[in-house]
VOGU-3710 file (C-alpha; in Angstrom, 3 decimals, decimal comma):
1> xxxxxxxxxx> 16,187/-112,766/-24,860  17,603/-111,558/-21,795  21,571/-112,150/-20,887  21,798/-114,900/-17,753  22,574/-113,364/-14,726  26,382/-114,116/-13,467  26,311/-116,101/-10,339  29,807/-117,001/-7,687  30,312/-119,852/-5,536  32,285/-118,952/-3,015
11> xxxxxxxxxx> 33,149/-121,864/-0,073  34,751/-120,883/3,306  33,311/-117,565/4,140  34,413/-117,715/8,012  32,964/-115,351/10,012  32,309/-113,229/7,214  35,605/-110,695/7,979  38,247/-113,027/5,607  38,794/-113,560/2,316  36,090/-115,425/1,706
21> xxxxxxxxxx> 33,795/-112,918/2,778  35,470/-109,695/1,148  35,356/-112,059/-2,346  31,562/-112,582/-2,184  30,758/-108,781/-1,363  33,074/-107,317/-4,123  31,055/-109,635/-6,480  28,004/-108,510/-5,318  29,136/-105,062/-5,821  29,761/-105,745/-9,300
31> xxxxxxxxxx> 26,532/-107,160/-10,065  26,917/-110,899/-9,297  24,377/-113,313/-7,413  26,286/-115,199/-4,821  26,310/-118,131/-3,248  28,011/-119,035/0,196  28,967/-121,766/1,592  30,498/-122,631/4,851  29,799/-124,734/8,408  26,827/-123,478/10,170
41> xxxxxxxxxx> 24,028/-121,442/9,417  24,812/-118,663/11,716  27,676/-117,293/10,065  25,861/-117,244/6,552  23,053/-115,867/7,461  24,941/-112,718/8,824  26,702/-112,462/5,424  23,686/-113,457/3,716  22,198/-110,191/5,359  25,174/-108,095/4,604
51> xxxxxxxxxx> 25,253/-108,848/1,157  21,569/-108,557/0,386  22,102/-104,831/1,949  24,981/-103,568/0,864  24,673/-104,750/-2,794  24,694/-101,597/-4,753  23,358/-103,703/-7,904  21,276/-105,570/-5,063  22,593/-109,309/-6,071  20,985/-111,587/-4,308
61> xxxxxxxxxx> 22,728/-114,128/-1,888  22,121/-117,843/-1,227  23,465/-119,684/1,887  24,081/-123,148/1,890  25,312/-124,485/5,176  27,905/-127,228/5,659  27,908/-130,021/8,045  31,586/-130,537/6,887  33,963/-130,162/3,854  33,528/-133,764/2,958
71> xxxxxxxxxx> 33,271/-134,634/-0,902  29,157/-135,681/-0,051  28,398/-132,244/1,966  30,287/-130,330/-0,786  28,344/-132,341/-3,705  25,226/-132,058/-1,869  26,037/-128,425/-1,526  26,285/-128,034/-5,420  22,913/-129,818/-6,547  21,660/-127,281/-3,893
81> xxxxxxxxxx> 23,206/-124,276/-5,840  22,131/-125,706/-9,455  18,910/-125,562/-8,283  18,557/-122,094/-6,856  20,688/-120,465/-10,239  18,967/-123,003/-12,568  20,526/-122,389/-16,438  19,365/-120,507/-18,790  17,576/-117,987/-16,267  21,741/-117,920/-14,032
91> xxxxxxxxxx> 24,720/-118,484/-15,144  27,734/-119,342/-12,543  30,909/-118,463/-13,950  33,479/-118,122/-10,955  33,838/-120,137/-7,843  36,481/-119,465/-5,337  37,529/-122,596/-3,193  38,306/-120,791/0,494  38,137/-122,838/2,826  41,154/-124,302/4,932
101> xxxxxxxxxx> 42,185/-126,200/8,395  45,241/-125,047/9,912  47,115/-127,083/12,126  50,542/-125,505/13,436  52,019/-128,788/15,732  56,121/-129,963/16,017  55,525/-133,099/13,725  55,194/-136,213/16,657  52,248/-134,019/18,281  50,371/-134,639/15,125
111> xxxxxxxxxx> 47,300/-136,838/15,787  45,537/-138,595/12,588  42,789/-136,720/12,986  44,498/-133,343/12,465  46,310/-135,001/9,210  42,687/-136,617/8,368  40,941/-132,672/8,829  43,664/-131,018/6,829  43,458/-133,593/4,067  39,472/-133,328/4,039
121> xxxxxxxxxx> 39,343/-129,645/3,894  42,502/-128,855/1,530  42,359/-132,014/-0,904  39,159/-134,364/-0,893  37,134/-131,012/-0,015  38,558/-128,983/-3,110  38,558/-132,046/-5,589  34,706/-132,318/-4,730  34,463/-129,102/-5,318  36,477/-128,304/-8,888
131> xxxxxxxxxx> 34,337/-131,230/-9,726  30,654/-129,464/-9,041  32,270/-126,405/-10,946  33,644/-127,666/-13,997  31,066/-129,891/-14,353  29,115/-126,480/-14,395  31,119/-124,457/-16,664  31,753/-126,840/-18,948  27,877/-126,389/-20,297  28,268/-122,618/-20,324
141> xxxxxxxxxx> 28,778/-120,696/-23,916  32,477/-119,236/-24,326  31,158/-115,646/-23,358  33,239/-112,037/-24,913  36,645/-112,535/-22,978  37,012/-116,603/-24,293  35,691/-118,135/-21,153  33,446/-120,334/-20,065  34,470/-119,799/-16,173  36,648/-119,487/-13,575
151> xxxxxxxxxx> 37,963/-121,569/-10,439  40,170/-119,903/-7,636  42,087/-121,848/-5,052  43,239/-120,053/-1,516  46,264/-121,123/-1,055  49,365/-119,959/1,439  53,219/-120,065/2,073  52,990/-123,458/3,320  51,287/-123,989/-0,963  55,669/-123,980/-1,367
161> xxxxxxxxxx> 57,490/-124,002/1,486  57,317/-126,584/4,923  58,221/-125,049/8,330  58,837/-126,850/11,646  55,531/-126,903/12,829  53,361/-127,319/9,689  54,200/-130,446/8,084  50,340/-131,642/7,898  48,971/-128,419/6,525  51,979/-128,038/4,020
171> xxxxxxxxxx> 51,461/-131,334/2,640  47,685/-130,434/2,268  48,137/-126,847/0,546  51,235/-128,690/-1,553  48,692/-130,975/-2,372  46,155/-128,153/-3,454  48,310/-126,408/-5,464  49,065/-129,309/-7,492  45,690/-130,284/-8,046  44,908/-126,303/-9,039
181> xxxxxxxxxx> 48,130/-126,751/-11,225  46,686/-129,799/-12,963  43,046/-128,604/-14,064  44,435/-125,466/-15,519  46,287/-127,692/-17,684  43,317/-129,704/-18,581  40,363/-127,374/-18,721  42,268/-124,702/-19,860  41,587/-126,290/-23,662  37,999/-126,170/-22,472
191> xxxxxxxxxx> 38,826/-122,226/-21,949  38,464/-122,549/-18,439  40,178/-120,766/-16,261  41,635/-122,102/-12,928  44,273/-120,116/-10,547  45,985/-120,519/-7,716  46,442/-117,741/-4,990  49,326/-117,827/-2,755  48,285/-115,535/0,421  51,847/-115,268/2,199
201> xxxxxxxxxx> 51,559/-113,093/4,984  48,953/-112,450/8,340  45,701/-111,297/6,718  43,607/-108,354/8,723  40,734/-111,035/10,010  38,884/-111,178/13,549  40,948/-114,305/14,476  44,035/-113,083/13,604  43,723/-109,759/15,803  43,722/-111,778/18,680
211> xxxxxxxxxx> 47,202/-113,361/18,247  48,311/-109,850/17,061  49,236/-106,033/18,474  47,276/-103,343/17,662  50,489/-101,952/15,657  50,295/-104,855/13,746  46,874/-104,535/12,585  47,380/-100,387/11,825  50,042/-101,158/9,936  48,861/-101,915/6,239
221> xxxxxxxxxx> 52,935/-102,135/4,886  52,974/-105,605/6,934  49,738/-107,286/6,711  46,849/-108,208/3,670  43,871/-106,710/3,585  40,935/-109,070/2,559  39,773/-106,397/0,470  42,643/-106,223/-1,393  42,685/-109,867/-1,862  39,103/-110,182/-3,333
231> xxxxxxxxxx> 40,092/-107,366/-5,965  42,656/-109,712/-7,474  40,113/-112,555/-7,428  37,716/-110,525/-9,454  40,932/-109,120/-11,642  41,655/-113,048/-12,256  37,937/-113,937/-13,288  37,898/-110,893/-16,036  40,987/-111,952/-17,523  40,903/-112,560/-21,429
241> xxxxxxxxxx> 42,129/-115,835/-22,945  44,910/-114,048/-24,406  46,483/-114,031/-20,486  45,191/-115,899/-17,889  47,215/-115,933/-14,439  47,551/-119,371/-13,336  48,807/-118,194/-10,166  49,386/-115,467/-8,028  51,425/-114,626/-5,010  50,065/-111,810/-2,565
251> xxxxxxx> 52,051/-110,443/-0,075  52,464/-107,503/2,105  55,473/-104,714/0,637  57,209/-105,255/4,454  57,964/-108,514/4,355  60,073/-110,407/7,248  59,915/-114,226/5,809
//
């Protein structure tokens, strides 16, 4: 009988140029089916295409397009994956949670709806979908390295620190972090493994260009590649039971914070 073939989850892909994006190509490098998740089909379908072409093991990908990050879309979402990796044929054992709403506002310019979008997308989103996962790894076998899966959570400086204009998205990624914090505590005895990523520091992204110089963005001492950030996803989902990372903390080596 044939060995299952390893399938990620990864949710928040952006445009395809982030973190999100760089994670589900390296695993597709390495031999993984993926699945991608994110708001609107345009976006996937590009990466969908760039994955399914640039696979050296030629993975397949799977898009499944969000209407939001709302607990139903995201559950929705999942029924959708456990149907197109159905066990014993696939077998997902990493899913990275992504996806993020930044809101940068002095505190009294803060509507409810930005405190209501940050909350969705960094809490109710990411509790919806640990759920779908665990729920998923918790029927896979223990497999050579003592796991049964693994769960990554994006998170950022504001994951420890507050600032004067970010007290909505700090409370979110606070909140993330804690959740993150808590299932590794309580799956961990089911030997699986959840981390938390703290990204501190301007990542090389489309979006980001625009706010920043050109020296900025040829400097690599003072920004994060995305590359370089999906390589230490994919060193956290091979690590043996004997040491698991619970979190990590990835920053440029110029630092001015």
């Amino acid at each position: 009988m044939s060995s299952p073939k390893k399938v990620i989850v990864v949710t928040g892909v952006g445009n395809g140029t982030g973190t999100g994006g760089s994670t589900a190509k390296l695993f597709a490098e390495k031999g993984y089916y993926v699945a991608v998740l994110s708001r609107g089909w345009v976006v996937l379908l590009s990466l969908r295409i760039i994955l399914l072409s640039q696979s050296r093991y030629a993975a397949q990908a799977a898009a499944f397009p969000l209407e939001s990050y709302s607990p139903q879309d995201i559950t929705a979402a999942w029924e959708a994956i456990n149907t197109r990796f159905p066990k014993p044929e696939f077998r997902i054992e990493a899913a990275v949670y992504n996806a993020s709403h930044g809101i940068w506002k002095p505190f009294l310019e803060i509507t409810d709806q930005d405190l209501q979008d940050c909350l969705q997308n960094s809490v109710a989103g990411a509790f919806a979908f640990a759920r779908g996962a665990i729920t998923v790894f918790k029927d896979n076998e223990i497999d050579g390295i003592g796991k049964r899966g693994t769960l990554i959570f994006t998170g950022a400086t504001a994951s420890l620190r507050g600032n004067v204009t970010t007290s909505a998205f700090s409370a979110s990624k606070h909140a993330l972090r804690a959740l993150s914090q808590s299932l590794a505590k309580e799956f961990g005895k089911s030997n699986i493994h959840v981390a938390h990523s703290i990204i501190d520091g301007g990542i090389l992204v489309d979006w980001l260009r625009k706010y920043r110089d050109e020296a900025w963005a040829a400097n690599e001492d003072g920004r994060l590649n995305p590359e370089s950030i999906a390589n230490a996803y994919y060193y956290l989902s091979q690590q043996d039971r004997s040491a698991w990372t619970w979190e990590l903390d990835l920053r440029p080596a110029h630092e001015k914070w």
